[in-house]
C-alpha positions as CSV (number, residue, x, y, z in Angstrom):
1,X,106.8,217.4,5.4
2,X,108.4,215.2,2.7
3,X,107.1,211.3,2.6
4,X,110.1,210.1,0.8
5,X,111.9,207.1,2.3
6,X,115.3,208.9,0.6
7,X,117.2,212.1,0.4
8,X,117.5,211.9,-3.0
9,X,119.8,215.2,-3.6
10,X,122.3,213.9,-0.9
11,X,121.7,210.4,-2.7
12,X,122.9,212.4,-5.7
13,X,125.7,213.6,-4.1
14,X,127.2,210.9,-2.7
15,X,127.1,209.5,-5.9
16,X,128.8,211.4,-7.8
17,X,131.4,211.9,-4.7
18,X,132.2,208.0,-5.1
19,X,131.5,207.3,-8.7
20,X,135.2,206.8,-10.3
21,X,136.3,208.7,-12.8
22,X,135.8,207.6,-16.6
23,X,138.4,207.3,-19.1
24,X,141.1,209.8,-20.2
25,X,140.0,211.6,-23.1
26,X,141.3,214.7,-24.8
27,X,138.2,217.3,-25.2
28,X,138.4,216.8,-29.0
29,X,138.1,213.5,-28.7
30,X,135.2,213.7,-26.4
31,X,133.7,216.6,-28.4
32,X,134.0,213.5,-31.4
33,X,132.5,211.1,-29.3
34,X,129.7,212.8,-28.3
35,X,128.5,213.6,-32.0
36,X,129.3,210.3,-33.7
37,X,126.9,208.8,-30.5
38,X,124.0,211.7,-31.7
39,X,125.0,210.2,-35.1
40,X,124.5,206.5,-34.9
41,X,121.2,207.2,-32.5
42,X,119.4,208.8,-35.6
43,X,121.0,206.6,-38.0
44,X,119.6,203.9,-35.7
45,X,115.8,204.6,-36.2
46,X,116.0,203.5,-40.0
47,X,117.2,200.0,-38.8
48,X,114.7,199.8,-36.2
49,X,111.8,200.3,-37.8
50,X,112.6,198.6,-41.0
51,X,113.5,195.4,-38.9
52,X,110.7,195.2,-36.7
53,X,108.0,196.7,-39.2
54,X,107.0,199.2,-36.5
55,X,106.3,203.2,-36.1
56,X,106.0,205.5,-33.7
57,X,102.6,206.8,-32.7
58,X,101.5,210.0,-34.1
59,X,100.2,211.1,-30.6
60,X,103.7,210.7,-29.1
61,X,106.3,213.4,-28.5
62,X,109.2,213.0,-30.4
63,X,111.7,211.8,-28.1
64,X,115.2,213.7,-27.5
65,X,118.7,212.0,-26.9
66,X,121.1,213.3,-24.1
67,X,124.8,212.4,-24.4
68,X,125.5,212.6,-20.7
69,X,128.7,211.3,-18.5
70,X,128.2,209.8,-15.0
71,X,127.4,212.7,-13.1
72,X,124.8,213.1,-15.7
73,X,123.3,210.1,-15.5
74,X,123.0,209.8,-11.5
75,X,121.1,212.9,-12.0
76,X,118.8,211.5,-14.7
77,X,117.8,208.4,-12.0
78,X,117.9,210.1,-8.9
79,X,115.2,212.7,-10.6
80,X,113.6,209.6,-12.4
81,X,113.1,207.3,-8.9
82,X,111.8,210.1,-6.9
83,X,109.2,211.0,-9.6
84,X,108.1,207.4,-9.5
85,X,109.1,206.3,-5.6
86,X,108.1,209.4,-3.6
87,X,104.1,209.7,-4.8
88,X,103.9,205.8,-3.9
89,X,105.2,206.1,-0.8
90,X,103.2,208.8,0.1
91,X,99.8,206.9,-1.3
92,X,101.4,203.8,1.0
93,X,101.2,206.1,4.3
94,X,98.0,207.6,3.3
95,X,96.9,204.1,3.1
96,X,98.0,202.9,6.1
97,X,97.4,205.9,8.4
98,X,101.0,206.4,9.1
99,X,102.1,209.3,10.7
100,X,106.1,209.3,10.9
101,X,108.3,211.1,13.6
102,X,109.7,214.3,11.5
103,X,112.9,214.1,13.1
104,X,113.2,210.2,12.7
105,X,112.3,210.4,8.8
106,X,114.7,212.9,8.2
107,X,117.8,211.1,9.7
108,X,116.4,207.7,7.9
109,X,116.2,209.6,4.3
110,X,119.2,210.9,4.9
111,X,120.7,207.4,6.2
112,X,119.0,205.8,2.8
113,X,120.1,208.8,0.6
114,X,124.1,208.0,1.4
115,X,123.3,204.5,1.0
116,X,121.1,204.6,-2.5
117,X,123.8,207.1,-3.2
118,X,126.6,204.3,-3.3
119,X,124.3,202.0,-5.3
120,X,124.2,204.5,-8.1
121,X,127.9,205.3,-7.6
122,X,128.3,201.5,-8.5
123,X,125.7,201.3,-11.6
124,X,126.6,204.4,-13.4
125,X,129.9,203.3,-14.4
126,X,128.0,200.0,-16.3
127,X,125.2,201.7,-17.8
128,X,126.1,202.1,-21.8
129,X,122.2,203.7,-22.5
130,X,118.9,203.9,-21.1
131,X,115.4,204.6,-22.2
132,X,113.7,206.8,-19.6
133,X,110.3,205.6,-19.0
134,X,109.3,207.3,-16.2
135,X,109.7,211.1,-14.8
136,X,111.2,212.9,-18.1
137,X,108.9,212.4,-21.0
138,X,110.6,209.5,-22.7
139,X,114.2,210.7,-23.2
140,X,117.2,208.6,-24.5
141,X,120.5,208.0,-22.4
142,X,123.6,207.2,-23.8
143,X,126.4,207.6,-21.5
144,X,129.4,208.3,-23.3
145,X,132.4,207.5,-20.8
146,X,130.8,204.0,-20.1
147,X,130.7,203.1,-23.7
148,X,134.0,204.4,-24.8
149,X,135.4,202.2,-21.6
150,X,133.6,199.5,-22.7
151,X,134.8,199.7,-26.3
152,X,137.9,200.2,-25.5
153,X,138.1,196.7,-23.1
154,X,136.7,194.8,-25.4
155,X,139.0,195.8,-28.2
156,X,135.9,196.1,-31.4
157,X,135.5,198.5,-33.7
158,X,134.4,201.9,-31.8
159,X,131.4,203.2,-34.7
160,X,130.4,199.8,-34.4
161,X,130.0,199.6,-30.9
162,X,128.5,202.7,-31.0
163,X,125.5,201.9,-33.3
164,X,125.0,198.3,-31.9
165,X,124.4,200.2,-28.6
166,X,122.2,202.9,-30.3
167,X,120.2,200.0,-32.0
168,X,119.3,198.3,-28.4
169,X,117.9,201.8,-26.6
170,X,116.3,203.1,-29.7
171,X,114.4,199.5,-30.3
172,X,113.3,200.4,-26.2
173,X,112.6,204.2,-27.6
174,X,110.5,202.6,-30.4
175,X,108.3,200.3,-28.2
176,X,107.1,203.4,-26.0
177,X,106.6,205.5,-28.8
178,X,104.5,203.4,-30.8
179,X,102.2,202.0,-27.9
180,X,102.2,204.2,-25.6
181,X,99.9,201.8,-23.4
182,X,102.8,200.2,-22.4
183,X,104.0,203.1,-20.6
184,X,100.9,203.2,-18.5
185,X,100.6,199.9,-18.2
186,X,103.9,199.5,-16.2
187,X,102.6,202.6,-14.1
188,X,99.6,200.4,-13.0
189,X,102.1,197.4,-12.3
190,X,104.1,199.4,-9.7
191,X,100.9,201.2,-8.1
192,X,99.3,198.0,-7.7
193,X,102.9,196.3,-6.2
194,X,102.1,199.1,-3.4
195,X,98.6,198.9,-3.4
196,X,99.2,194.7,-2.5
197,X,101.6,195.8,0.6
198,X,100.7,196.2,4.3
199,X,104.5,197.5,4.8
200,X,105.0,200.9,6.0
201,X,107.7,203.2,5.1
202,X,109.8,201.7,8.2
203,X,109.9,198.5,6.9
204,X,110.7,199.2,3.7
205,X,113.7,201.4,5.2
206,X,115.2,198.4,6.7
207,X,114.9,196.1,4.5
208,X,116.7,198.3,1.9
209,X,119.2,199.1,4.7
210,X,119.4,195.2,4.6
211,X,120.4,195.4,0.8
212,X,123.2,198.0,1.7
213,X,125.0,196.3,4.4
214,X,124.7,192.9,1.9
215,X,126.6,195.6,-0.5
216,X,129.1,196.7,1.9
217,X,130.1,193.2,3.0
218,X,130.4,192.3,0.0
219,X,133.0,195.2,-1.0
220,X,134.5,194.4,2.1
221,X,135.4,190.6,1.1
222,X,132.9,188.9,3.6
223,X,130.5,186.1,3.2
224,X,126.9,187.5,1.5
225,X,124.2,185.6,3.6
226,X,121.5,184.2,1.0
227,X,121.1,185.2,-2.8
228,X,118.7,187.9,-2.8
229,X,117.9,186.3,-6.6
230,X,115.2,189.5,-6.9
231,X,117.9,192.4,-6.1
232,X,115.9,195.3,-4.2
233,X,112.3,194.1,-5.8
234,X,112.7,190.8,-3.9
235,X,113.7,191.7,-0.8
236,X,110.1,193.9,-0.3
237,X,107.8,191.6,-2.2
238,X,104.9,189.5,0.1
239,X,103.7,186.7,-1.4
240,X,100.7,188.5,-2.9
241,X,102.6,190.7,-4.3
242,X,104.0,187.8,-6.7
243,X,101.4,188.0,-9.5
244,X,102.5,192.1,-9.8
245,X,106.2,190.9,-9.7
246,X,105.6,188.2,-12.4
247,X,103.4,190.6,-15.1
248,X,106.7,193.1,-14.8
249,X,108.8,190.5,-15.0
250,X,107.2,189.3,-18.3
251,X,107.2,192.9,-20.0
252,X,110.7,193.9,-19.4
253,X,112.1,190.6,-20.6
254,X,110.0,191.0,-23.8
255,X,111.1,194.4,-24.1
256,X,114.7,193.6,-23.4
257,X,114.4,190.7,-25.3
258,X,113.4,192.4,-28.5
259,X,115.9,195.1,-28.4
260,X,118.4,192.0,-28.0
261,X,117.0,190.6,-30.9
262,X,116.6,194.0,-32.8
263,X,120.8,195.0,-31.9
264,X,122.0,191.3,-33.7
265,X,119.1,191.1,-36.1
266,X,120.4,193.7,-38.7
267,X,123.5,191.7,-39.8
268,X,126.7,192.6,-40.9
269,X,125.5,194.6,-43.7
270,X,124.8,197.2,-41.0
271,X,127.4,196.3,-38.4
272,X,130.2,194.4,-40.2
273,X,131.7,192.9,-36.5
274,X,128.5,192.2,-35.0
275,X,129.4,188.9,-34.6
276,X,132.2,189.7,-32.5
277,X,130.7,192.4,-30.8
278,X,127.9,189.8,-29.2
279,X,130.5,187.6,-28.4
280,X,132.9,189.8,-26.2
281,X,129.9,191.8,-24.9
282,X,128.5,188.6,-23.5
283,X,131.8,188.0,-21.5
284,X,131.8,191.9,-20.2
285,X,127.8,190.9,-18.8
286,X,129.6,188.2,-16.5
287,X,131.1,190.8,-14.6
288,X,135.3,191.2,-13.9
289,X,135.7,189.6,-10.9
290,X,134.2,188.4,-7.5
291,X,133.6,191.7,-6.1
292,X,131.5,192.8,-8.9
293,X,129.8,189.6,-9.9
294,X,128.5,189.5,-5.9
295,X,126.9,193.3,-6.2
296,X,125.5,192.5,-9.7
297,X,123.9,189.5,-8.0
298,X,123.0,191.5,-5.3
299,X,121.4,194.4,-7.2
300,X,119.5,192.2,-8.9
301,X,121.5,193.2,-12.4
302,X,122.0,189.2,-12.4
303,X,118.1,188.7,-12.7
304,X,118.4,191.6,-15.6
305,X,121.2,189.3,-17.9
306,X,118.2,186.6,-17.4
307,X,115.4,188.7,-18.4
308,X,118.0,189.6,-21.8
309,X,117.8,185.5,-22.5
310,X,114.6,184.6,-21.9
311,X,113.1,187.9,-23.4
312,X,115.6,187.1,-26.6
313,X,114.6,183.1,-26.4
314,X,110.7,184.1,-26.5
315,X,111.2,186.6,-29.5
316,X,113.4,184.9,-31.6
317,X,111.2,181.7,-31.1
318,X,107.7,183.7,-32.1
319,X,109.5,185.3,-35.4
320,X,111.3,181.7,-36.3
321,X,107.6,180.3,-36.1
322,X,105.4,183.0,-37.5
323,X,107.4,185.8,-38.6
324,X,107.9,189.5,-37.5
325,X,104.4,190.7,-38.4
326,X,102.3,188.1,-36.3
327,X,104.7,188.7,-33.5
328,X,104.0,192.3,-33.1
329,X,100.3,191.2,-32.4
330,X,102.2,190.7,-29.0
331,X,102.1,194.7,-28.8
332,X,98.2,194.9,-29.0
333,X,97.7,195.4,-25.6
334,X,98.3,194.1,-21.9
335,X,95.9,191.0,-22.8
336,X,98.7,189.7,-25.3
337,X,101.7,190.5,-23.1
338,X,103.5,187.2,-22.9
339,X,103.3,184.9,-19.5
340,X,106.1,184.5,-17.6
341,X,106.0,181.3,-18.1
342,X,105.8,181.8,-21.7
343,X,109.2,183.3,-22.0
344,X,110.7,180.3,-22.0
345,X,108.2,178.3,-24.0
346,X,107.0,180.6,-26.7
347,X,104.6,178.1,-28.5
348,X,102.1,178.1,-25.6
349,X,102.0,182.2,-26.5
350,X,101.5,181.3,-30.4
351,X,98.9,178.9,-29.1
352,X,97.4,180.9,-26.6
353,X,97.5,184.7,-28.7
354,X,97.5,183.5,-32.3
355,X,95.3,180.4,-32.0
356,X,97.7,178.3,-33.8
357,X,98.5,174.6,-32.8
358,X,101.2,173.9,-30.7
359,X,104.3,172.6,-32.2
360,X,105.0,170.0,-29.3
């Protein structure tokens, strides 16, 4: 029998049953799109790595890029949370000694399949790209209906759209490639999340059923109870299960953060309206309207804009004090990770991993 809290092939489904449709393209145009975005990801590698001074490992694979649309993606993260969900949940109920009711896991999965299934149907119309840490062997995302909507909105030039958002998931293709520690080390963060729980699987179902009907008020027009600040994370965390939270929280703002930093570093010579491009993409991150800016919060995509800034605030801060090359000592391993609360102070990291005096 199947331990997995979700159905994730009817999750898939539902998905792409309520996803909406992206926009109207002739299949020339799409054809065009498709290669220019295959185009700019390889032209992107040069900038990369002559901006941030690094290489990828010679013991990793080389990685492959997958124009997809929505449909595409779903199936990229339903595939990609079941590789990484369903072995933990499994190792959780081992733990505990659970033995669920066959008939009442299968109605929950399926219950949590419909519902992780209009979650998805929500995010994959606001994904632009994606990295793929875990369950495909490090593959790049770039979903082309999003970004051509996006351009498009935001009236900028479409190759230079294009590129800017090549530059941001290559810099995240870059950091797994040339340490690939950092892979594992995020694999260790989630095992030990569940390793720090006494929850079992039933819990966890309701609270994530919790998160759905926040969702569905939400669409609905009705008052959201509380700010679940943490998205799903949060709303399954115990307090000792804090430490785990904050060490992920660190790495995927200084990951985030330095593809930020990478995507504006290379100037106009590269990306003439870069300028611009920062400043309307910024407004597009706040959300449309209520509606959306309510399930952002509630999906926790709010907590991801603040992981961009702080990430961005610690990285730019390091490289304005020491430079690019005694930054990446910040790569060495999980010893010289930033602290959370070092995001938002960099000098206590330059004091604390470079031994220089603080600046204070």
């Amino acid at each position: 029998m199947s331990s997995s809290l979700v159905d994730w092939s009817l999750a898939g489904r539902t998905a792409r049953r309520l996803s909406k449709p992206g926009p109207e393209t002739t299949r020339a145009e799409a054809a065009a799109v498709v290669a220019q975005l295959h185009e700019c990801a390889a032209a992107a590698v040069a900038h990369v790595e002559a901006l941030t001074g690094l290489a990828p490992s010679v013991d990793s694979p080389v990685p492959t890029v997958a124009v997809v649309d929505r449909p595409g993606w779903v199936e990229a993260n339903t595939a990609g949370m079941a590789a990484l969900l369903d072995p933990l949940t499994a190792a959780l109920q081992e733990r505990t000694g659970e033995r669920p009711n066959a008939v009442v896991q299968a109605v929950g999965s399926r219950l949590t399949g419909v519902q992780a299934g209009a979650v998805l149907a929500f995010v994959c119309s606001k994904v632009l790209g994606q990295y793929e840490v875990f369950g495909s062997g490090g593959r790049l995302l770039l979903v082309a209906p999003n970004i051509v909507e996006a351009e498009r909105r935001l009236r900028v030039d479409p190759y230079d759209f294009r590129l800017w958002v090549c530059l941001h998931e290559v810099t995240h293709q870059l950091q797994f490639t040339a340490f690939p520690w950092l892979h594992r080390y995020l694999e260790e963060q989630v095992s030990a999340f569940v390793e720090a729980s006494d929850l079992d699987s039933g819990v966890l179902r309701e609270r994530l059923r919790d998160v759905v009907a926040s969702l569905a008020d939400a669409v609905r027009g009705r008052p959201v109870e509380g700010d679940a600040p943490g998205g799903l994370m949060a709303l399954i965390a115990d307090p000792e299960q804090q430490a785990v939270l904050d060490r992920v929280t660190a790495v995927m703002s200084l990951v985030e953060g330095h593809a930020e930093f990478v995507m504006d570093g290379v100037g106009p010579d590269v990306i003439p309206t870069v300028r611009t491009l920062r400043k309307r993409f910024s407004q597009r991150r706040k959300g449309t309207g209520p509606v959306d800016r309510v399930l952002r919060r509630l999906l926790g995509l709010e907590q991801k804009m603040q992981q961009y800034a702080d990430g961005r605030h610690f990285v730019a801060g390091v490289v304005d004090r020491v430079g690019m090359e005694a930054f990446n000592t910040v790569w060495t391993g999980p010893e010289t990770l930033p602290l959370k609360e070092e995001l938002t102070d960099p000098d206590r990291w330059v004091e604390r991993v470079l031994h220089l005096p603080a600046l204070r």
